[in-house]
C-alpha positions as CSV (number, residue, x, y, z in Angstrom):
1,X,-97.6,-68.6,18.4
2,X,-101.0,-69.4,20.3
3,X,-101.4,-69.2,23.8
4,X,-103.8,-71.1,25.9
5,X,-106.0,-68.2,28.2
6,X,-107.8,-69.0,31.3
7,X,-111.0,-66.5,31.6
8,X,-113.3,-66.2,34.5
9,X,-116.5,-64.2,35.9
10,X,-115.2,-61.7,38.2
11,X,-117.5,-61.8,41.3
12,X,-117.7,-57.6,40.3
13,X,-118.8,-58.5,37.2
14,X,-116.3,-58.4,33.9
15,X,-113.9,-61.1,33.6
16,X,-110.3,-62.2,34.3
17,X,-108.0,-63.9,31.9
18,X,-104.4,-65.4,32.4
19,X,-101.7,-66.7,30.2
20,X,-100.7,-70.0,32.7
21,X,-97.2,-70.3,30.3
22,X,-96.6,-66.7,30.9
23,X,-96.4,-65.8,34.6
24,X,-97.8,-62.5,35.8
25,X,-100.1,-61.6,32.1
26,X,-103.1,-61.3,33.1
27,X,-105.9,-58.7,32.0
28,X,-109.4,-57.9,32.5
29,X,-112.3,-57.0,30.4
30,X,-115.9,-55.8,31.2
31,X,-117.0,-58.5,28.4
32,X,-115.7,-62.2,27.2
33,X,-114.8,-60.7,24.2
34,X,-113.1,-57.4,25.6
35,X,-110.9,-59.5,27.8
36,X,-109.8,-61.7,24.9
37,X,-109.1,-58.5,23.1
38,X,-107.1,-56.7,26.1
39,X,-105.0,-60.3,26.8
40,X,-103.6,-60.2,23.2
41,X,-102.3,-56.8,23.9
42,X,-101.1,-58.0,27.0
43,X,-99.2,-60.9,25.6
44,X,-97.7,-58.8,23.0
45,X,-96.3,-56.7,25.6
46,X,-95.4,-59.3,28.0
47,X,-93.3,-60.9,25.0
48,X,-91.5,-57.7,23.6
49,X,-90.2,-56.8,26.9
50,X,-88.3,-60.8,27.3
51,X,-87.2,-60.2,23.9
52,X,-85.6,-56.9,25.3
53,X,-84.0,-58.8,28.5
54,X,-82.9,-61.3,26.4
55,X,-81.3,-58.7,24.6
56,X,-79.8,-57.0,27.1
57,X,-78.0,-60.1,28.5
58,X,-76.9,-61.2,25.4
59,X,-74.9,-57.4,25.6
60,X,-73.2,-58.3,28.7
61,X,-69.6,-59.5,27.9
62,X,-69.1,-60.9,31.4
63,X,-71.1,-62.9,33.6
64,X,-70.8,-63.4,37.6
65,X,-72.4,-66.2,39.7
66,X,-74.0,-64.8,43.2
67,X,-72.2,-65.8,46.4
């Protein structure tokens, strides 16, 4: 699956990148390249732990609404 990243210059220097379909990955990198590297780990990570939530609620045998 590809994602599309949003990087930009960090006024510090380095740069920022987001995932915009992913809310909350983001990563940083001291170089374009670095932060392209670092997001793909994020991503991964990001992913593995929905698959385990979706997991987890799939294990529930009951469900409540909130009052």
């Amino acid at each position: 699956m590809k994602y599309t990243v949003v990087l930009e210059e960090a006024e510090e220097g380095g740069y920022t990148v987001t995932v915009p379909a992913l809310p909350g990955c983001i990563s940083e990198g001291d170089s374009y390249e670095e932060a392209l590297d670092y997001i793909k780990d994020a991503i991964a990570l990001y992913l593995r732990a929905i698959a385990k939530e979706i997991e987890l609620l799939k294990q529930q045998r009951e469900f409540r609404l909130a009052e």
